[in-house]
PDB file of N, CA, C and O in Angstrom:
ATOM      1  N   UNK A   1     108.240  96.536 103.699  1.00  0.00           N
ATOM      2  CA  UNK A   1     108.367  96.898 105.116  1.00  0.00           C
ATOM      3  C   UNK A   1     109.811  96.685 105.580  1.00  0.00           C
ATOM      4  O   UNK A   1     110.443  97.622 106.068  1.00  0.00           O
ATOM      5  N   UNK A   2     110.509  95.075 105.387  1.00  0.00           N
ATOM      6  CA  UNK A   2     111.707  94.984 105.626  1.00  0.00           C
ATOM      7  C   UNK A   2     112.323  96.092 104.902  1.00  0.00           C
ATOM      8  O   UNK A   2     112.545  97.069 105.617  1.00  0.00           O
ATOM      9  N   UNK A   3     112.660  96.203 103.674  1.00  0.00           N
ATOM     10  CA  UNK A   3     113.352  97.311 103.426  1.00  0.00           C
ATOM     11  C   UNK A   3     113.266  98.752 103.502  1.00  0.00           C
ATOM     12  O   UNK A   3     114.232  99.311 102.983  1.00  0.00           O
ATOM     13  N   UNK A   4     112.431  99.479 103.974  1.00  0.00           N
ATOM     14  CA  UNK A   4     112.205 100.371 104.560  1.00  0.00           C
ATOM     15  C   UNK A   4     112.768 100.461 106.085  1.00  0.00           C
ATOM     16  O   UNK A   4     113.583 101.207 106.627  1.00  0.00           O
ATOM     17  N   UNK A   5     112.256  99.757 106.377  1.00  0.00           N
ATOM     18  CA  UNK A   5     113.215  99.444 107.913  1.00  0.00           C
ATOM     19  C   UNK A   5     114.857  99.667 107.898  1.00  0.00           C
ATOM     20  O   UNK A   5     115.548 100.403 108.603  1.00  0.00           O
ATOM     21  N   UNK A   6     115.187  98.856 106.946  1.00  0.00           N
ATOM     22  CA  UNK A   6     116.552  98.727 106.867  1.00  0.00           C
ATOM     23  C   UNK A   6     117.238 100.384 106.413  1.00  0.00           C
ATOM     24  O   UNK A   6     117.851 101.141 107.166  1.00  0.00           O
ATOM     25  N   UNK A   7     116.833 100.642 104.699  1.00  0.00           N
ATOM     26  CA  UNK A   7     116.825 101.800 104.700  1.00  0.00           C
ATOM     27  C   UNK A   7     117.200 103.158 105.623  1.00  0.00           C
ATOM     28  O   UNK A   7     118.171 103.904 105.752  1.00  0.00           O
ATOM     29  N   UNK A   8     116.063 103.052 106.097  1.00  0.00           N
ATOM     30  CA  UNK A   8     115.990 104.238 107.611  1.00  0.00           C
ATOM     31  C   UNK A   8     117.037 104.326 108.210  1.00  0.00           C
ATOM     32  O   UNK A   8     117.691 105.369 108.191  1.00  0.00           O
ATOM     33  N   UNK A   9     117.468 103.096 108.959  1.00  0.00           N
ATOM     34  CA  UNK A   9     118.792 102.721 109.429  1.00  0.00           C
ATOM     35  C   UNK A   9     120.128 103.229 108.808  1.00  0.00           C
ATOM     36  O   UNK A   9     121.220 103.583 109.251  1.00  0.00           O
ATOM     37  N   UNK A  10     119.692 103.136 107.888  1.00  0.00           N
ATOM     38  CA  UNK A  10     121.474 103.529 106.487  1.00  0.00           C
ATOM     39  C   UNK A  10     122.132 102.066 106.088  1.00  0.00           C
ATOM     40  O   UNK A  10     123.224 102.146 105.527  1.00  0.00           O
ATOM     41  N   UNK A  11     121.665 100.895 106.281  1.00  0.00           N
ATOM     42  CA  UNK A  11     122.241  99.895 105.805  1.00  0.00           C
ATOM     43  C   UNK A  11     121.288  99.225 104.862  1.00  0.00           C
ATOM     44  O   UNK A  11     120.917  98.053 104.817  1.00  0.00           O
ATOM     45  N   UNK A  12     121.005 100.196 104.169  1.00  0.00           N
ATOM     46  CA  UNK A  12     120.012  99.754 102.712  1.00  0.00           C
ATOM     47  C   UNK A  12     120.645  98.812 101.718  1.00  0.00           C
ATOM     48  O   UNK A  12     120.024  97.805 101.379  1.00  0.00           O
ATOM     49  N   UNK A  13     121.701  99.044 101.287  1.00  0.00           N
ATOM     50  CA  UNK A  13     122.772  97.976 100.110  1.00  0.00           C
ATOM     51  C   UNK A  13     123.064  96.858 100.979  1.00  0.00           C
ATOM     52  O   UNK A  13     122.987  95.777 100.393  1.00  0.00           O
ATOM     53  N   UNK A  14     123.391  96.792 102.256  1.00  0.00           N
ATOM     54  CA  UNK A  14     123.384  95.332 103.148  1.00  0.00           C
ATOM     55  C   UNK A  14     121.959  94.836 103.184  1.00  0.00           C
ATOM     56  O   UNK A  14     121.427  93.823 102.728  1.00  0.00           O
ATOM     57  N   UNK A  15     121.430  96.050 103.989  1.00  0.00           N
ATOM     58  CA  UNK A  15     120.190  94.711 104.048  1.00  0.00           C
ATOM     59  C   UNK A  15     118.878  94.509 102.982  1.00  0.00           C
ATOM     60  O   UNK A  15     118.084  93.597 102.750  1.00  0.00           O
ATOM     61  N   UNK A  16     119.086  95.758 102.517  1.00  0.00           N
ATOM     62  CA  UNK A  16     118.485  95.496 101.021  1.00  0.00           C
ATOM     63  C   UNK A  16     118.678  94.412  99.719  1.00  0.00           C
ATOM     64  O   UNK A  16     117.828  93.880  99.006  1.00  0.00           O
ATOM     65  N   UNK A  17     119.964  94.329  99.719  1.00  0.00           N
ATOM     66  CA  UNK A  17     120.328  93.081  98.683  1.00  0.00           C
ATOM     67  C   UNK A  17     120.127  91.768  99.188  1.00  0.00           C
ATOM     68  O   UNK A  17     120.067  90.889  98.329  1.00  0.00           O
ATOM     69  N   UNK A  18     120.006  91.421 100.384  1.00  0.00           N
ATOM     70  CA  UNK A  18     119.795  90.020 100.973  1.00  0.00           C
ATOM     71  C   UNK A  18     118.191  90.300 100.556  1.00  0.00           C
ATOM     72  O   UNK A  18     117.659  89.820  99.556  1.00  0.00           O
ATOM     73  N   UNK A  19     117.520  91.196 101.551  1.00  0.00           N
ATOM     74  CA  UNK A  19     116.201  90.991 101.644  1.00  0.00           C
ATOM     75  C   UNK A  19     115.105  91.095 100.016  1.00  0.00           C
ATOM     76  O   UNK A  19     113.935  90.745  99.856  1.00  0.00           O
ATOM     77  N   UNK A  20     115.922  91.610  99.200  1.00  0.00           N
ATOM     78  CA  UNK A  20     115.133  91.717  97.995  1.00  0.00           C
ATOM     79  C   UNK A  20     115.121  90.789  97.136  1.00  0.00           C
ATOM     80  O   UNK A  20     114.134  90.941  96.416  1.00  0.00           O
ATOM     81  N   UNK A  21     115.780  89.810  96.816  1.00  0.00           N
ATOM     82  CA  UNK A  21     116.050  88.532  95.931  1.00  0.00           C
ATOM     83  C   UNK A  21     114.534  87.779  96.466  1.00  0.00           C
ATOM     84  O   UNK A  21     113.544  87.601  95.757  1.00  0.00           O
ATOM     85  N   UNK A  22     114.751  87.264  98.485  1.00  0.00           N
ATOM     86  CA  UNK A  22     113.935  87.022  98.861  1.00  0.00           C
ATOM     87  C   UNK A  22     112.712  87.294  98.356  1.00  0.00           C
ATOM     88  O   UNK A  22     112.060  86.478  97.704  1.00  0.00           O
ATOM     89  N   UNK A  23     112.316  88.531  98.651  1.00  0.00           N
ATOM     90  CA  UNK A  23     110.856  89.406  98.856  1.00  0.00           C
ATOM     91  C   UNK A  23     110.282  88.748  97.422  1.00  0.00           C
ATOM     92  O   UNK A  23     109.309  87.996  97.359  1.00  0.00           O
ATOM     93  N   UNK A  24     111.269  89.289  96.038  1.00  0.00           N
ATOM     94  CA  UNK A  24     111.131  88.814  94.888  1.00  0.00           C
ATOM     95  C   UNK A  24     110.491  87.598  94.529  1.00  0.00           C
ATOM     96  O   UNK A  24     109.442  87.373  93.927  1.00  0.00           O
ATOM     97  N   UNK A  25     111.192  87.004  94.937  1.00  0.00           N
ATOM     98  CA  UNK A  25     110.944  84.781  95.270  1.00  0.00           C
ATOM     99  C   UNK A  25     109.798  84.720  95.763  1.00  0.00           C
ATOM    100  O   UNK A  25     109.265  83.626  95.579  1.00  0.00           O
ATOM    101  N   UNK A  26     109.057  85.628  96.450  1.00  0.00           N
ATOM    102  CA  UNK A  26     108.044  85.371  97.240  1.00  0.00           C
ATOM    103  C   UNK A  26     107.237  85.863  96.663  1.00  0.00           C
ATOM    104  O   UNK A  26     106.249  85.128  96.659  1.00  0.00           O
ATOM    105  N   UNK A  27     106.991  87.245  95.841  1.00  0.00           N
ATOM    106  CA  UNK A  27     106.102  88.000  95.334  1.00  0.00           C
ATOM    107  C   UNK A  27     106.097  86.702  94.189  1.00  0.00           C
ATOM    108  O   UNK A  27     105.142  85.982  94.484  1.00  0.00           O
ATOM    109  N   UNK A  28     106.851  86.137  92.953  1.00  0.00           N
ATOM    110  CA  UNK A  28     106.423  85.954  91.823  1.00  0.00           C
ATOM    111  C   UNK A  28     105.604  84.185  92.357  1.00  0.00           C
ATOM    112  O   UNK A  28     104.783  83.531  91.713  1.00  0.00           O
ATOM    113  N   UNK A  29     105.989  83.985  93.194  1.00  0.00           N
ATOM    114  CA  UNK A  29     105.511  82.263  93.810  1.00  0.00           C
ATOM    115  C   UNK A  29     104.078  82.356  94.344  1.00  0.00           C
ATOM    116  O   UNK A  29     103.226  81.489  94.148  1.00  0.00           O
ATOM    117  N   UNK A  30     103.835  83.822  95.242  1.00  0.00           N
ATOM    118  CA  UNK A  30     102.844  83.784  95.906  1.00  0.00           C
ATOM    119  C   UNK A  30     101.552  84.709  94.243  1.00  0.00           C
ATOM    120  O   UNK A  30     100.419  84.293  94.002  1.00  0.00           O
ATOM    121  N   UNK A  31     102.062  85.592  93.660  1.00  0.00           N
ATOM    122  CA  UNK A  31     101.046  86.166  93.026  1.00  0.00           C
ATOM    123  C   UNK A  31     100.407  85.325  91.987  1.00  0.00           C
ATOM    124  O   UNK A  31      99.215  85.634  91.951  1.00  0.00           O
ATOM    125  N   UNK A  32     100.766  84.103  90.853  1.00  0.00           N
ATOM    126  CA  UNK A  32     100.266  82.854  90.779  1.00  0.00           C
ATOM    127  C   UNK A  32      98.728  82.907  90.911  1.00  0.00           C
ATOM    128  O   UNK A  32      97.821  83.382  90.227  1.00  0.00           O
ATOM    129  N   UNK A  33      98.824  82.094  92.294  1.00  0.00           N
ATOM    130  CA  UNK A  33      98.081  81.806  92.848  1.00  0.00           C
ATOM    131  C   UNK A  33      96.768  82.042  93.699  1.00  0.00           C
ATOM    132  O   UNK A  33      95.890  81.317  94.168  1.00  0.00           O
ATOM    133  N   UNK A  34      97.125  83.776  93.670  1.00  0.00           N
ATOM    134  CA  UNK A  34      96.682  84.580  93.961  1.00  0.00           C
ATOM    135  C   UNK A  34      95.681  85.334  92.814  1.00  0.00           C
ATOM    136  O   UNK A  34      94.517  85.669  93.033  1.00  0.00           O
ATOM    137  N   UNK A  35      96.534  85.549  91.334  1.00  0.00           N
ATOM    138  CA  UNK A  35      95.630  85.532  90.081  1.00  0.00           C
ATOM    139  C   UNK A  35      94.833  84.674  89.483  1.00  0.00           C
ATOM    140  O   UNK A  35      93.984  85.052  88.675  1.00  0.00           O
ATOM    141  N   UNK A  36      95.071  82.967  89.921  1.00  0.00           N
ATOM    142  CA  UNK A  36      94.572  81.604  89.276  1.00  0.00           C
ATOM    143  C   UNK A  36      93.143  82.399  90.335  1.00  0.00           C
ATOM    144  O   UNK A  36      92.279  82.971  89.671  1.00  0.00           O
ATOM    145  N   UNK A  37      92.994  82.397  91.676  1.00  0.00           N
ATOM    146  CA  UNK A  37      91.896  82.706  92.821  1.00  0.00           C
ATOM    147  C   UNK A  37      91.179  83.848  91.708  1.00  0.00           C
ATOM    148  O   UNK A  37      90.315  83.677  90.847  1.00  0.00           O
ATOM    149  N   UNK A  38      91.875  84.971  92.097  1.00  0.00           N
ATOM    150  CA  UNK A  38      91.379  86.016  91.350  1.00  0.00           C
ATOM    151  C   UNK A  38      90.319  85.844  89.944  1.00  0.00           C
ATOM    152  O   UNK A  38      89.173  86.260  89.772  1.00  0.00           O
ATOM    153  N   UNK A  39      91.005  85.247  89.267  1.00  0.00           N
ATOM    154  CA  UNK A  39      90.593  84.814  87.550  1.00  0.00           C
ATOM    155  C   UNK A  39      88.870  84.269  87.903  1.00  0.00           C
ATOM    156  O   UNK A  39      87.792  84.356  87.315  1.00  0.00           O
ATOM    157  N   UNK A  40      89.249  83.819  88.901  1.00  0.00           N
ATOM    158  CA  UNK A  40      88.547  82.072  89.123  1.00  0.00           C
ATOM    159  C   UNK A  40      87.148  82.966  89.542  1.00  0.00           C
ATOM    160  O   UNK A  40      86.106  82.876  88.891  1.00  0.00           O
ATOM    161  N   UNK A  41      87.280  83.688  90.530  1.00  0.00           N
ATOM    162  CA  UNK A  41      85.868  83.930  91.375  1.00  0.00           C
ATOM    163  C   UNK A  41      85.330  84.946  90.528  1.00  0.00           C
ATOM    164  O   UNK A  41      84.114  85.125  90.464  1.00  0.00           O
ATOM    165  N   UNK A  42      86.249  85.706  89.795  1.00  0.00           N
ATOM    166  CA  UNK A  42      85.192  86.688  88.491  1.00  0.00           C
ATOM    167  C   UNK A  42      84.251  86.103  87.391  1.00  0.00           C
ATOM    168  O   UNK A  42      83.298  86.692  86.882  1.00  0.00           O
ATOM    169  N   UNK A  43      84.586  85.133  87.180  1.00  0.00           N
ATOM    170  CA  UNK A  43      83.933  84.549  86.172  1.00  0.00           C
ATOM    171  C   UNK A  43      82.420  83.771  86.686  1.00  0.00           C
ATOM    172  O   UNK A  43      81.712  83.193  85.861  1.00  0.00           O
TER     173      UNK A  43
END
């Protein structure tokens, strides 16, 4: 969403390179935990 936003605007390489390291950090921390849940309630 943030980068789409930004994008649109035309300051995609500004605000894209800050906001994607982030987003990154967040996707691999939050999905975890999210697959341990996942794993967990199929079985």
């Amino acid at each position: 969403m943030q980068i789409e936003v930004i994008r649109v605007k035309g300051h995609w390489i500004a605000g894209g390179n800050v906001a994607f390291p982030f987003l990154m950090a967040l996707l691999l921390w939050y999905m975890p935990k999210r697959a341990k849940e996942f794993t967990g309630s199929c079985k």
